[in-house]
C-alpha positions as CSV (number, residue, x, y, z in Angstrom):
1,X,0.0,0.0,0.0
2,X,1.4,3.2,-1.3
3,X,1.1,6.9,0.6
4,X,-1.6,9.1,-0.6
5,X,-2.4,12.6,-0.4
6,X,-0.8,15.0,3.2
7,X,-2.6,14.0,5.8
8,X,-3.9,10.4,4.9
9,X,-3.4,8.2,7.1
10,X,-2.0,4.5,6.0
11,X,-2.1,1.2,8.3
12,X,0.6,-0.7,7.8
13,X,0.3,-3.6,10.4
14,X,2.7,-7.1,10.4
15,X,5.4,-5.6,8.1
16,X,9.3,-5.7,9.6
17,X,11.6,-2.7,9.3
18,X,13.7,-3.2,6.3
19,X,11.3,-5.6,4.7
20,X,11.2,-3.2,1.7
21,X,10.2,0.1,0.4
22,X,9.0,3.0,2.9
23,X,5.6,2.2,3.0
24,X,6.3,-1.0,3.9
25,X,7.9,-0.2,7.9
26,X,5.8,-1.6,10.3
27,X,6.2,1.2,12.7
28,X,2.1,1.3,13.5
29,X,-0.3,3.9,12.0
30,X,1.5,6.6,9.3
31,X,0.4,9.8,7.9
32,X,1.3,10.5,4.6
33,X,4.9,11.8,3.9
34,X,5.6,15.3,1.7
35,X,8.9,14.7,0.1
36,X,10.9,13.0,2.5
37,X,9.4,14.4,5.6
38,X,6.6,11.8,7.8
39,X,4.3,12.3,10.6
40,X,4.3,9.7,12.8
41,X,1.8,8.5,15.2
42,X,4.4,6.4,17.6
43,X,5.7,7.7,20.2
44,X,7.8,4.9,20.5
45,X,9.8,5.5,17.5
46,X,13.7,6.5,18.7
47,X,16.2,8.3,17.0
48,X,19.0,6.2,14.8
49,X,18.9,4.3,12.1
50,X,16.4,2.7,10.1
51,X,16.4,0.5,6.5
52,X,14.4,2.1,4.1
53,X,14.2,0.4,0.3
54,X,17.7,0.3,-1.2
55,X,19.7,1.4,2.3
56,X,19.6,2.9,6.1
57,X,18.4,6.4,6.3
58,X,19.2,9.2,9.2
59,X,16.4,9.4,11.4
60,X,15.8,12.9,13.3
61,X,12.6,12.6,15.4
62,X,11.3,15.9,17.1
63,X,7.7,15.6,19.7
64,X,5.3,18.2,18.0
65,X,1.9,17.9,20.3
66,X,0.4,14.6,19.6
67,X,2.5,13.5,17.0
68,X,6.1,13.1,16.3
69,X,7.5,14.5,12.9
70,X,10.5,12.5,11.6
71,X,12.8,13.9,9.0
72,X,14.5,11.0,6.7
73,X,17.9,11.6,4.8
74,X,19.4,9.2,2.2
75,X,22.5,7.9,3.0
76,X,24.5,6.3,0.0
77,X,27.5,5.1,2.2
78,X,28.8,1.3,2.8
79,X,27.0,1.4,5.8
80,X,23.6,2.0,3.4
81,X,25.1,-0.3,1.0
82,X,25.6,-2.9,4.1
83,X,22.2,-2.1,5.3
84,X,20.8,-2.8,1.8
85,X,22.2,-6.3,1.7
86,X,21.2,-7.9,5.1
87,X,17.8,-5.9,5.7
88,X,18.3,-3.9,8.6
89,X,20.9,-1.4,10.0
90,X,24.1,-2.7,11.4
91,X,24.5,-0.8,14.9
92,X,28.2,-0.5,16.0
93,X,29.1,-2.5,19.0
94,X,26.1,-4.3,18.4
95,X,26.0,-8.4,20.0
96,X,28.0,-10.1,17.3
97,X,26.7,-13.3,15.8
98,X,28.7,-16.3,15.3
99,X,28.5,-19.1,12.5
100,X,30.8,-22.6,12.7
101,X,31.3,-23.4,9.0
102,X,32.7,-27.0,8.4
103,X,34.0,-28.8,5.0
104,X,34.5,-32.0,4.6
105,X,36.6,-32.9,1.2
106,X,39.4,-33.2,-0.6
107,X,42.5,-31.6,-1.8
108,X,39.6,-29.5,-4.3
109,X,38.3,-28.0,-0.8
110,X,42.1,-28.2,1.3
111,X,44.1,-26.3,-1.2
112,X,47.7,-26.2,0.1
113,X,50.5,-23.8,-0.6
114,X,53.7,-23.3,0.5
115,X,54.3,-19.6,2.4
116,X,56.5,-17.7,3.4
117,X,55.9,-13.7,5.0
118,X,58.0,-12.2,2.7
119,X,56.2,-13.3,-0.5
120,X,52.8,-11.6,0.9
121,X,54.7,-8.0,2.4
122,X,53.5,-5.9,-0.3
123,X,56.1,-3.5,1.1
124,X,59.0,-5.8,1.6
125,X,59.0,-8.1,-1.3
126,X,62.0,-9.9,-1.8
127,X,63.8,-9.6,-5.0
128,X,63.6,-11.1,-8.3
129,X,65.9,-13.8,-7.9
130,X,66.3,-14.3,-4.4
131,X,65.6,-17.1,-2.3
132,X,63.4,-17.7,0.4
133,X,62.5,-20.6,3.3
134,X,59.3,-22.3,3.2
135,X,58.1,-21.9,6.4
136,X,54.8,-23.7,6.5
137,X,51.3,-24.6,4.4
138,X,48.6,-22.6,4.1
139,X,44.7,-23.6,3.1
140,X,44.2,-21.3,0.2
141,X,41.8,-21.6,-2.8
142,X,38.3,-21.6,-3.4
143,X,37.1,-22.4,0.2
144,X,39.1,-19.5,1.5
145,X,38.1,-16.8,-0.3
146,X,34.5,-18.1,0.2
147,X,35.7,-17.7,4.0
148,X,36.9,-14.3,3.3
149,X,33.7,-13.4,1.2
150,X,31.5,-14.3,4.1
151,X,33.3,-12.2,6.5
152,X,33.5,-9.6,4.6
153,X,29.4,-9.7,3.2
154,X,28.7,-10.5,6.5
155,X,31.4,-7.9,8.7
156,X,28.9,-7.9,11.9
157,X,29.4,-12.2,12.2
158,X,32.4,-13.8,13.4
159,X,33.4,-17.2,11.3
160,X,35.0,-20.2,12.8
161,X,36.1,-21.4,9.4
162,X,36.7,-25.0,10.1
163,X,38.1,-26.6,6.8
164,X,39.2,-30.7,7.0
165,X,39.9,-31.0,3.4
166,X,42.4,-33.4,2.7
167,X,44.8,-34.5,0.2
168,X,44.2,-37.9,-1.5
169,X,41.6,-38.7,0.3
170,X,38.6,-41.0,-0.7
171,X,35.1,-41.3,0.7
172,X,36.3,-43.7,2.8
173,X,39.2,-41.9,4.5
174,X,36.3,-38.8,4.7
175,X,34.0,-41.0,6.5
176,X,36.4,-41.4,9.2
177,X,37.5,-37.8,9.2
178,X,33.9,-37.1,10.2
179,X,34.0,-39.4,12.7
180,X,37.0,-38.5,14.0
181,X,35.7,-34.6,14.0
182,X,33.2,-35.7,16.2
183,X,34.3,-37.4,18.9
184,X,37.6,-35.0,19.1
185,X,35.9,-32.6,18.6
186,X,32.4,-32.3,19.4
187,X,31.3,-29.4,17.5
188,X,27.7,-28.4,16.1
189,X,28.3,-26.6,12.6
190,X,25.8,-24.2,11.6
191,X,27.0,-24.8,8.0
192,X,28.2,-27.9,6.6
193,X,29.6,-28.6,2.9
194,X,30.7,-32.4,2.0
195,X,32.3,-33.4,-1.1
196,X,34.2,-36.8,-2.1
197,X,34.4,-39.1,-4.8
198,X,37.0,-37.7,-7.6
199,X,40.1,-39.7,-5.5
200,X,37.4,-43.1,-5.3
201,X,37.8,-42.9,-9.1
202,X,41.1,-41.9,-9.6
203,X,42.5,-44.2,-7.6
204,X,41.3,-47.1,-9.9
205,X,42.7,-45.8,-12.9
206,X,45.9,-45.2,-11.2
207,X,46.2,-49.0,-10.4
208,X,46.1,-48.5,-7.1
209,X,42.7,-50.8,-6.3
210,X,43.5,-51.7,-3.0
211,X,42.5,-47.9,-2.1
212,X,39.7,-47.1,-4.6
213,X,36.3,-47.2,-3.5
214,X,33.5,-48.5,-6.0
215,X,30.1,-46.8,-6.2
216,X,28.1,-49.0,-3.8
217,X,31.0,-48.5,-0.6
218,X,30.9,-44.8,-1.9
219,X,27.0,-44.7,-1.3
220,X,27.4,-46.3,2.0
221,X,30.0,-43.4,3.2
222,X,27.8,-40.7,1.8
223,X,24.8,-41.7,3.6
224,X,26.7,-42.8,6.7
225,X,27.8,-39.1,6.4
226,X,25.0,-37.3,6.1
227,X,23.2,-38.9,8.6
228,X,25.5,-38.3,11.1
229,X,26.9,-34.4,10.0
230,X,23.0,-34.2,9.7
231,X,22.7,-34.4,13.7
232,X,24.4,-32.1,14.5
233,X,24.5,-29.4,11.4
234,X,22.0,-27.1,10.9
235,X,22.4,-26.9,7.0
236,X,24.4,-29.4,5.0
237,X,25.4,-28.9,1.2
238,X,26.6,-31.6,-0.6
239,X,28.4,-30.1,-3.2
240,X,29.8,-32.1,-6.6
241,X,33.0,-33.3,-7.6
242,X,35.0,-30.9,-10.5
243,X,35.5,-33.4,-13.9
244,X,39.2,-34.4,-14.5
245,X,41.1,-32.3,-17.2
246,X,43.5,-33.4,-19.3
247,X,45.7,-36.0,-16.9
248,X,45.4,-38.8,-19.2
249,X,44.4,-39.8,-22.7
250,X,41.7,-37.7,-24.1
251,X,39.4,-41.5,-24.3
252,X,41.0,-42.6,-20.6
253,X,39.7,-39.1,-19.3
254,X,36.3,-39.9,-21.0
255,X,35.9,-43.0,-18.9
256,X,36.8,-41.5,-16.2
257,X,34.5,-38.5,-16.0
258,X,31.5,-40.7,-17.0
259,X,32.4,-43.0,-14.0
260,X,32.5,-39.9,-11.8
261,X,29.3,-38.2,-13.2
262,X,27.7,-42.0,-11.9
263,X,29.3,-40.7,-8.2
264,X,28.0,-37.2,-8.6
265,X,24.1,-38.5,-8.8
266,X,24.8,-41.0,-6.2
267,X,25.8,-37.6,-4.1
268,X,22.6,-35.6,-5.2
269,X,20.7,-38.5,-4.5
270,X,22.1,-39.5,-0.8
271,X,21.8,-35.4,-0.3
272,X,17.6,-35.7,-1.4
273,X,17.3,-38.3,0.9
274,X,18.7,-36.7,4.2
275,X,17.1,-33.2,3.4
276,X,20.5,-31.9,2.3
277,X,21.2,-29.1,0.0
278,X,23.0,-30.4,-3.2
279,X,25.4,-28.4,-5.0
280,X,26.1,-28.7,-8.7
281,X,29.5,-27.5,-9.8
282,X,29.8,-30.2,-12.3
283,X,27.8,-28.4,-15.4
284,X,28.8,-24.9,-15.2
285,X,32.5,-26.1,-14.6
286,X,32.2,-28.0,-18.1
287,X,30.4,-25.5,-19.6
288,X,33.1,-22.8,-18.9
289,X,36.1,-25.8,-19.4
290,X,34.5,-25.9,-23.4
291,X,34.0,-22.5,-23.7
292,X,38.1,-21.6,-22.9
293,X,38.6,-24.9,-24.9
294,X,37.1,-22.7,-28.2
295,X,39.2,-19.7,-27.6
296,X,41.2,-18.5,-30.5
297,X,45.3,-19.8,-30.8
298,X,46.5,-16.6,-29.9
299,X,44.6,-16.1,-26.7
300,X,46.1,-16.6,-23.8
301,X,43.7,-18.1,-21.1
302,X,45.0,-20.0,-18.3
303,X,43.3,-23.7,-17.5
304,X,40.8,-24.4,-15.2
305,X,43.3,-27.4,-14.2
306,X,47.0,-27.1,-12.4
307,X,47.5,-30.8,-13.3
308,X,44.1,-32.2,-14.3
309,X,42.9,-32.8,-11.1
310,X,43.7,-30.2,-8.5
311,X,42.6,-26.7,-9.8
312,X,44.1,-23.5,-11.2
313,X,43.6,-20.2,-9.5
314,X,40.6,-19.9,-12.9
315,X,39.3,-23.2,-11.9
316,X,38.9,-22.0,-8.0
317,X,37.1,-19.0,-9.4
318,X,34.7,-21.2,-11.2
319,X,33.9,-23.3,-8.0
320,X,33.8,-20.0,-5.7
321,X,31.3,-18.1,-8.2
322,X,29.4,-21.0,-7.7
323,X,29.5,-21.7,-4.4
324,X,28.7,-17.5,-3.8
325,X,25.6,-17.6,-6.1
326,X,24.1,-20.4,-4.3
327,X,24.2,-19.3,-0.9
328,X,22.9,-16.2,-2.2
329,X,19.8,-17.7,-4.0
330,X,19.2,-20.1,-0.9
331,X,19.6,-17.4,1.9
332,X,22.0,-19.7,3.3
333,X,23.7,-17.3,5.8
334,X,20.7,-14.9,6.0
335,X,18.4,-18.2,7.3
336,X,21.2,-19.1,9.5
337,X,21.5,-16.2,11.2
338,X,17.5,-15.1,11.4
């Protein structure tokens, strides 16, 4: 319901501030605005700051008789911008939230790489030529610049980032990584992604049978998984494996991803049947694999693939756009934190 003429008066009961446009603040009873200016019959209504349409606007409230006039000024700062994107203002000093984000994967989701200080001091780089120390691992790709893309969508909610990703590892060594999370651990995740299968294939190509996992083991892990993450996880996304680039034969690499697409619907399947989320990374990776693939001789556009397995810093893009988008078009966080 839109304001009328001055002085008409406009009910506007079981609406939230920040739901959406001005006349949609359920602050009780209005009278019609003139520009930007409102009378307001609350006399509850305090001074600060309120989230009107596209951002938070300065509220000045002065007691005239019976009714209190409020004067509104846009404010086109981050803070609007902020305001915009979660729905209501964002009061400094305000209780801050807390989310426990867990994934469970593989080297896709663990991402190591070596570090040393001097090779991230912007100011003190060391010189072309030079040598440094490794002096430790890092977890880097796409699941940490998700982490730093929550934090930083999110700035008024504190992350405990908990990624177990690890190398090599097949459904079967995830199963007990869960486990193992568990009962060292003990923690309830607020947000859970699980992903596993690429290594249950590759390892039978490989030769190494002994520590590949067929499709009906891998069904067995996945469920035993998800029932148990699903006790004590609020959300759970099961999210699929990335295709294999070119590590072997173009006809060996065929065979492979079609085994691996049969592990994929296994996944979205187990995830339908415990209520999980399931997260498709398989199509648009393709898609976007074929579309570089076409790309003229003289253009030089890096692979999605370090190695044709583990990913390129393109191929972690791919996965994080993903991963951004659907959180975005599920609420996830927003949910979560309501």
């Amino acid at each position: 319901m839109g304001f009328k003429g001055l002085g008409d008066e406009v009910d506007l009961p079981g609406a939230s501030v920040g739901a959406g446009p001005l006349d949609m603040l359920a602050i009780g009873p209005f009278l019609v605005r003139k520009d930007r200016q409102l009378t307001v019959r609350h006399h509850s209504l305090m001074t600060g700051t309120l989230c009107l349409g596209p951002g938070p606007a300065s509220i000045r409230t002065q007691r005239t008789g019976l009714t209190e006039m409020t004067s509104i000024s846009e404010d086109t700062s981050a803070a609007a911008q902020l305001c915009a994107q979660h729905g209501r203002a964002l009061t400094i000093g305000e209780d801050r939230r807390a989310l426990t984000v867990g994934f469970f994967g593989t080297s896709i989701m663990e991402h190591l790489e070596a570090y040393n200080a001097l090779l991230v001091d912007q100011a003190n780089l060391p010189k072309v030529g030079s040598k440094v120390t490794v002096e430790g691992w890092r977890q880097r790709g796409w699941v940490h610049r998700l982490a730093l893309g929550l934090r930083a969508g999110f700035p008024h909610v504190t992350f405990d980032i908990r990624n177990h990703g690890e190398g090599g590892a097949t459904s079967r060594d995830i199963a007990k990584i869960v486990a193992d999370d568990r009962t060292t651990n003990c923690v309830d995740y607020d947000l859970v992604f699980l992903g596993c299968g690429i290594n249950d294939v590759w390892r039978r190509f490989q030769g190494r049978t002994a520590e590949a996992v067929r499709i009906e083991e891998y069904t067995r892990h996945i469920d035993a998984m998800l029932a148990q993450l699903g006790g004590y996880s609020r959300q759970v996304v099961v999210i699929s494996e990335t295709p294999f680039g070119a590590i072997e034969e173009p006809e060996t690499v065929g065979k492979m991803n079609v085994e691996l697409a049969g592990y994929n619907e296994a996944a979205a399947k187990a995830a339908a049947d415990h209520g999980a989320l399931f997260l498709d990374v398989w199509a648009p990776f393709i898609a976007v694999a074929r579309q570089l693939a076409s790309a003229p001789a003289n253009h030089e556009i890096a692979g999605l693939w370090s190695d044709g397995v583990h990913l390129s810093e393109l191929g972690d893009t791919v996965l994080l756009r993903q991963a951004e988008h659907f959180l975005a078009a599920h609420r996830t966080v927003e949910k979560l934190l309501a």
